[in-house]
C-alpha positions, 0 to 999 in steps of 0.5 A: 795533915791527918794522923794516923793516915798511914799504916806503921809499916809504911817505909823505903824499900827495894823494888827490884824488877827481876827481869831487867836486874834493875833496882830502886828505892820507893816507899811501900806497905807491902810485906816481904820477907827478903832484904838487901842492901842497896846502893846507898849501903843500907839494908832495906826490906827487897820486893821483887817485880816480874814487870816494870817500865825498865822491862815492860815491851810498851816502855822498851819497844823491845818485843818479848816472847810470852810462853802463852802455851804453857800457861794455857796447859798450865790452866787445863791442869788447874781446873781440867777442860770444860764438860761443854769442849768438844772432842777434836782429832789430830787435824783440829777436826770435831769427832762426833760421838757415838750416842747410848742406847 
């Protein structure tokens, strides 16, 4: 085996998949600044995941609402609509403007 292969940081910690509050021991380089104890009674270094296989609706078969509107308005305050959007009314219907002279 080579040496010095693999970082010094390289050590157990907790994953934990916030969304299905389930936890397990794996090995990462990830930085982190949180910690718990797991199961076992040791503390070890905690990474925290939005998705895994315990939650992920592929894995579970259970369907999931995503909030993808509130991304969508999120992104639009972000970095604003595009110059090249067209104008719409209330009926989704394209407004025509009117041109300087």
């Amino acid at each position: 085996m080579k040496k010095d292969l693999h970082p010094e940081s390289y050590r157990t910690v907790i994953f934990r998949d916030i969304n299905a509050n389930v936890s397990w021991l794996g090995k990462s380089c990830a930085k982190t600044r949180d910690t718990d104890t797991f199961e076992d009674g040791k503390d070890y270094p905690l990474i925290k995941l939005e998705i895994s296989s315990e939650s992920h609706p592929f894995f579970t078969g259970k369907m999931q609402f995503v909030d993808t509107a509130g991304r969508i308005d999120k992104f639009n305050k972000k970095f604003g609509k595009s110059r090249f959007a067209k104008k719409v009314d209330e009926e989704g219907k394209p407004v025509e403007e009117a041109s300087a002279k």
